[in-house]
N, C-alpha and C positions, 0 to 999 in steps of 0.2 A: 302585465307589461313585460316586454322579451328583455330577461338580464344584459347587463353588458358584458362584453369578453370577460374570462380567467384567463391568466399568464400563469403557468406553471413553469418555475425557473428551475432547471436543472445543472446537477452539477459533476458530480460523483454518484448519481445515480441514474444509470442512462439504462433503466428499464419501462416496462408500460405494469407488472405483475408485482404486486407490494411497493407500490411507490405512494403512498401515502396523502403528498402534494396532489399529483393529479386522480386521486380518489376524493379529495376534496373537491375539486373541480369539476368532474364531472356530477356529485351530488349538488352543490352550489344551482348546476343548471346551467344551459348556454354556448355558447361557443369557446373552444378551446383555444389558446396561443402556448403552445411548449415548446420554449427558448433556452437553447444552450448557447451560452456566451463564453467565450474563449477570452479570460478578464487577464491580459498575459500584461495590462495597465496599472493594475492595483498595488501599492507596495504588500500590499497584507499579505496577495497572493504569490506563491513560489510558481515562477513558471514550468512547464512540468519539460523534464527529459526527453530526447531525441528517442529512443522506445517507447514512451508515454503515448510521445506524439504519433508513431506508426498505429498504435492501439488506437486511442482517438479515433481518429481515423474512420479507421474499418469498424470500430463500434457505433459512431454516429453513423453510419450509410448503415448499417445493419437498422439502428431506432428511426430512422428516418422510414425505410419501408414498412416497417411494422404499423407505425404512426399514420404511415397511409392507404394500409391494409382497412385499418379504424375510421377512416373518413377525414382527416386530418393530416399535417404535415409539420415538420421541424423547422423552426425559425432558427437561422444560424446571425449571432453577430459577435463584433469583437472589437473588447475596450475595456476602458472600467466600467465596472458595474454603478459606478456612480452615478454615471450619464448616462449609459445606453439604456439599465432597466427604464429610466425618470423618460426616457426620451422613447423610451416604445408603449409605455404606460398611455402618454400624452398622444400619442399617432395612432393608436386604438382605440383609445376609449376605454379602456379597461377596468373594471369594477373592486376586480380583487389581483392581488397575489399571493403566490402560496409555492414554499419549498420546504426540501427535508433540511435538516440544520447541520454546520461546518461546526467544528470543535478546535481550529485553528485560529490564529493569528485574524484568517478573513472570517470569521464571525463580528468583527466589530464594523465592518463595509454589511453585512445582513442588519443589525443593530442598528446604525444610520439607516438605513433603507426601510426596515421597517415604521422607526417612528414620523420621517416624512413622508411615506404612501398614510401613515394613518391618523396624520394630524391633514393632510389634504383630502381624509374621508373615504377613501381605499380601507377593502376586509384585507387584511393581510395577516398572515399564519404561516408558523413554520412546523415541521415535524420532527417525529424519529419515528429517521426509517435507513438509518445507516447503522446504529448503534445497539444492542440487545439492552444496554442498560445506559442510561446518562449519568453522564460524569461526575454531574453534583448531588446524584440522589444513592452514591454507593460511599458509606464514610464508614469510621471507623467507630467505638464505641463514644471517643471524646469527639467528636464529631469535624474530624480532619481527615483530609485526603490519604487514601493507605501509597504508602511508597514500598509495598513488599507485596510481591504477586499471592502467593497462596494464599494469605486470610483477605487478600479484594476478594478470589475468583464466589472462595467459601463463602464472602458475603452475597455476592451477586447469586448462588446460587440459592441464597437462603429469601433472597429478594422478589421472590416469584416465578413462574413460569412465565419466558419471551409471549406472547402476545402470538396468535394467529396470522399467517399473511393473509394480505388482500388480495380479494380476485383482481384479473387485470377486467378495462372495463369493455366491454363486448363490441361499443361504437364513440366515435366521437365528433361534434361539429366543429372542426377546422373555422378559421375566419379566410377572407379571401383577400386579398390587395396588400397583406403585411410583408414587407420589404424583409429578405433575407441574402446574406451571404452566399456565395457558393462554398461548397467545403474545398474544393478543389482550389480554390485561391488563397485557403490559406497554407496552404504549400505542407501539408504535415508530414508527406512520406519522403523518405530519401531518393533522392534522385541521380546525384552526380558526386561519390557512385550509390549505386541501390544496394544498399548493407543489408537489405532487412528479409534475404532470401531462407535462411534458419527461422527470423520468425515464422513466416508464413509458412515453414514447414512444423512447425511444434503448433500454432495457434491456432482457433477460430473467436476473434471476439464476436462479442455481441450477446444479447439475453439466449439467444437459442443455444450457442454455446456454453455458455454458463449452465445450463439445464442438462445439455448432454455431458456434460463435462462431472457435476455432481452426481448426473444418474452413474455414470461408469464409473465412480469412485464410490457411493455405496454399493454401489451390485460386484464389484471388482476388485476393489484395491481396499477397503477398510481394514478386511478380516485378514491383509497384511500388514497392519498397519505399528504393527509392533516390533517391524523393521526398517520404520521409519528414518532411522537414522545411516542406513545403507543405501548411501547414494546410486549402486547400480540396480537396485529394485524400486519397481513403479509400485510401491507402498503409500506415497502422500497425495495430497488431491488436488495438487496445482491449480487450488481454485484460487487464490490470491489477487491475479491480474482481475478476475470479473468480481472479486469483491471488493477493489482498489476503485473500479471503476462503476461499481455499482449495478453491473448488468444481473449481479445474483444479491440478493440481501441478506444477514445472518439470519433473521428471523426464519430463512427461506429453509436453510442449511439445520438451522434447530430442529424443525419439525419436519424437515423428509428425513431425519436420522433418528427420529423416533419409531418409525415404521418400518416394514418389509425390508428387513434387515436379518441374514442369516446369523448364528449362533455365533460365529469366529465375528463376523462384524461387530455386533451386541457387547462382545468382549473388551472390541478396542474404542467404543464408544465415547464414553466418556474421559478419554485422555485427549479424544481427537479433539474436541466439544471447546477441553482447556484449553488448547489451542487458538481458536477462535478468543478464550477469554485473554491470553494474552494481548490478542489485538484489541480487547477492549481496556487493557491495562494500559497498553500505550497511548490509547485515546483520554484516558483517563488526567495520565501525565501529561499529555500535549496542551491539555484543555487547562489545567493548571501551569501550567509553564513552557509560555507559547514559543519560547525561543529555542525549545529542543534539538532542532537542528544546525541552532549557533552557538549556543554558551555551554559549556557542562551544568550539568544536573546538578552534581555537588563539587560546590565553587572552589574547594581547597585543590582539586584538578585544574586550576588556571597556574599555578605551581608545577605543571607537571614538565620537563625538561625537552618537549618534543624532538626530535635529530631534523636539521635540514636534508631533506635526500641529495643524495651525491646525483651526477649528472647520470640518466636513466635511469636510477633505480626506482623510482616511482611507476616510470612509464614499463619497464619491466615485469611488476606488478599486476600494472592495469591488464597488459595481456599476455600473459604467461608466464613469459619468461627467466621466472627467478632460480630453475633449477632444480625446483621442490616440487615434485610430480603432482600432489596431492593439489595445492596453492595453484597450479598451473591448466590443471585440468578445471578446477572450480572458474577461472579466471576466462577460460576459452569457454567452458560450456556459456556463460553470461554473455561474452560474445555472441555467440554464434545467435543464441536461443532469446536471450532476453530476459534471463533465466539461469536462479544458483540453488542446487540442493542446497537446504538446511542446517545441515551438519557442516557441510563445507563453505558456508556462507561463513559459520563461525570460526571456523581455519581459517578463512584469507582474512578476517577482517582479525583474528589477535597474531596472523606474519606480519600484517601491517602496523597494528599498532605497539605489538610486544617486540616482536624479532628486529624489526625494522626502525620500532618506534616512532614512526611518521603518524603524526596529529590525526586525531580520528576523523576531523572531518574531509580533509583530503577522498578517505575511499568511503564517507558519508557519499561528497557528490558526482563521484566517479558511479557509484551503483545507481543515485541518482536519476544520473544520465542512462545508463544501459539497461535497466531494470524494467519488463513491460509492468512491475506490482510495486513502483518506487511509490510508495506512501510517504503521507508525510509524519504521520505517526511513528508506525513503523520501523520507517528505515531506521530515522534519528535515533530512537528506541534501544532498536538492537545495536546500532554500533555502538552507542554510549555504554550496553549492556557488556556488551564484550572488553571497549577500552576499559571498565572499571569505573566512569568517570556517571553512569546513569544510575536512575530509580531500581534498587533490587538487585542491584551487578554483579554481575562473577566477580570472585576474589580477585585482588590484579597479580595474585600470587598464581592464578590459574590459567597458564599458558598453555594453550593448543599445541601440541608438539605433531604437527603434521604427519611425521612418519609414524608417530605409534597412531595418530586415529588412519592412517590407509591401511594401516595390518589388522587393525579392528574393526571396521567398516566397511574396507575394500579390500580383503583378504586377497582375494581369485585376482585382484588389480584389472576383474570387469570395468570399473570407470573409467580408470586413470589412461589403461588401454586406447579406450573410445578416443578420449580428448585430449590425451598425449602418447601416440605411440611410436615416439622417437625413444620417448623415457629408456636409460639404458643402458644407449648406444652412443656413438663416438657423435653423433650430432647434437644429442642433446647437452644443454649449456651443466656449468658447472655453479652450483649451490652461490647465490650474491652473498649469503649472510652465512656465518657458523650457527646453527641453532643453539647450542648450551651457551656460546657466548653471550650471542645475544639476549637470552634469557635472562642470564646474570647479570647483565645491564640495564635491562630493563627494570627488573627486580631493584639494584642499586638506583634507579632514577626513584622507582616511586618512594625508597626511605628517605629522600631530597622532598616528595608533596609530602609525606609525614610529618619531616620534621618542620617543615613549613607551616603545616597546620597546625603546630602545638607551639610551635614562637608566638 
């Protein structure tokens, strides 16, 4: 008897090579449906960023041809997933479903879904194929979530070798007459005006990019990678946006960095590796405390004394113009690109929240928005990380002083040059904040969350 359709729902993983869902489905047998739904209905879900959505975008027309390279085509629709999967399920015919698994908030919309597809008699299965290790099977010896990166990453590495990817599958049988969206109506690139001309000059989404983008960062930039912290060398591997979006998997990244890898690469290996285990720290912490993005971490930070910004000094922030070469260049490259070296990620985000003192989550949903690798892990993660207020945190004693990290990072001031080179001269603006001031207030707020915490 000829199976009924598989739905393979995608989400954050918009590849066809280690995607786990539809490697089930194609074994299962039968005709393919692989549906990206743009669920921007759901409370569970955070609707994603005005760069998100350029990325989207060009990643879905990128899986769309691939998918029909394979025999098969992308069903696009858009709502909550409440309705729309139940309602494409029923207009199909469909036997099973099957996706990799969310670690957020919208894991409890997959949770509903699952057990009404499987009390109505639907195979329904979810995977990992986002994550190198799941959240609830990395604990501590008492058997609790670790809130301090180094003895997770120690435990995950003690937890086995990530798992091989899968081949992608050779062919696939599409269904015919399934009603889809255009991508094009749902409006996701800018228009009026088209901001997004820096992206397109830094990006290529889509899975092919993500391949060439890892291959030029092992063959390339690794076995620099231990000046990483030097925002004007192409040292790190800006693979972030396609594994935000899933066009590359970790598993993918584990095992092409085990191979054909020159000696200087070999070297910086396993720090780059940690890296990726920080994103599974943050996944870790999100999965356990799904409000990362809105409440602090540790709650004696609701205490904390935020400053209302005076009129523009926030919007000054946002793009550039504080004064502060360092803060201004990081602030423009995002702009322009979509996109914040690392190092200077953590400059702008402790001007804002130390110098400045403006509430972290202010420049949480300001990067957000501009970020094409705005995670929801992540982002929340790090800013919490930096305000003091998250799992593992910098001391809040440990302020960014932006001018000594540009003499130590950006010596040559190659960066600051690039994306501010007014820096200087009689045009560029004068410093909003006194940096020691500011420091020393910020300092004196957090002995105000101290002594709050010990009342």
């Amino acid at each position: 008897m000829r199976p009924s359709p598989s739905i393979v729902w995608l989400r954050d993983d918009l590849r066809i090579t280690d995607n786990p869902a539809l490697d089930a489905a194609v074994r299962r047998g039968g005709p393919v449906i692989v549906l990206y739904l743009l669920d921007d209905a759901s409370p569970e879900v955070r609707p994603l960023g005005a760069a998100s959505r350029w990325w989207l975008h060009h990643s879905l027309e990128r899986l769309r041809d691939a998918l029909r390279a394979l025999g098969a085509d992308l069903t696009l629709r858009r709502g909550s997933a409440r309705t729309e999967l139940p309602a494409l399920v029923e207009q199909s015919g469909a036997g099973a479903v099957y996706w990799n698994r969310r670690y957020g908030a919208a894991r409890e919309v997959d949770a509903e879904l699952k057990t009404r597809f499987t009390e109505e008699g639907l195979e329904v299965q979810s995977f990992q194929g986002s994550l190198l290790f799941e959240p609830w099977t990395i604990r501590t010896g008492s058997g609790t979530p670790f809130k301090v990166f180094t003895p997770f990453w120690r435990a995950c590495l003690a937890a086995g070798e990530p798992r091989e990817p899968l081949d992608a599958p050779s062919a696939l049988e599409g269904v015919e007459g399934v009603a889809s969206d255009d991508l094009d109506d749902w409006e996701l690139l800018p228009t009026a005006p088209d901001w997004a001309e820096g992206l397109r000059e830094t990006w290529t989404p889509g899975e092919a990019g993500a391949h060439e983008r890892l291959e030029a960062f092992a063959d390339e930039h690794l076995g620099e990678y231990h000046r990483r912290d030097e925002p004007a060398v192409p040292a790190t591997s800006m693979l972030s946006p396609h594994l935000k979006f899933g066009e590359l998997s970790p598993f993918q990244i584990w095992h092409r960095l085990q191979r054909d890898l020159d000696a200087s690469a070999r070297k910086n290996r396993a720090k780059f590796l940690s890296e990726l285990g920080w994103r599974e720290f943050s996944y870790t912490i999100l999965f356990h405390f799904t409000e990362l993005g809105r409440k602090n971490f540790r709650p004696e930070f609701d205490a904390m004394p935020w400053r209302r910004p005076e009129a523009g000094e926030l919007e000054a922030w946002q793009h550039g113009r504080t004064g502060i070469p360092l803060v201004d260049a990081g602030m423009r490259e995002l702009w322009r690109t979509g996109y914040m070296h690392n190092r200077v990620r953590m400059v702008t985000a402790s001007f804002l929240t130390k110098n400045l003192r403006i509430d972290w989550r202010e420049g949480e949903a300001w990067f957000w928005d501009c970020l094409v690798d705005a995670d929801e892990a992540n982002n929340s993660a790090s800013w919490q990380w930096v305000a003091g207020s998250g799992a593992d945190a910098a001391p809040y004693f440990r302020v960014f002083n932006p001018e000594l990290q540009a003499k130590k990072f950006d010596g040559h001031g190659l960066y600051v040059n690039r994306w501010v080179p007014e820096a200087g001269t009689p045009a560029y603006p004068e410093p909003i904040v006194d940096l020691k001031q500011s420091r020393q207030a910020a300092l004196d707020a957090y002995e105000e969350v101290k002594a709050a915490a010990r009342s």
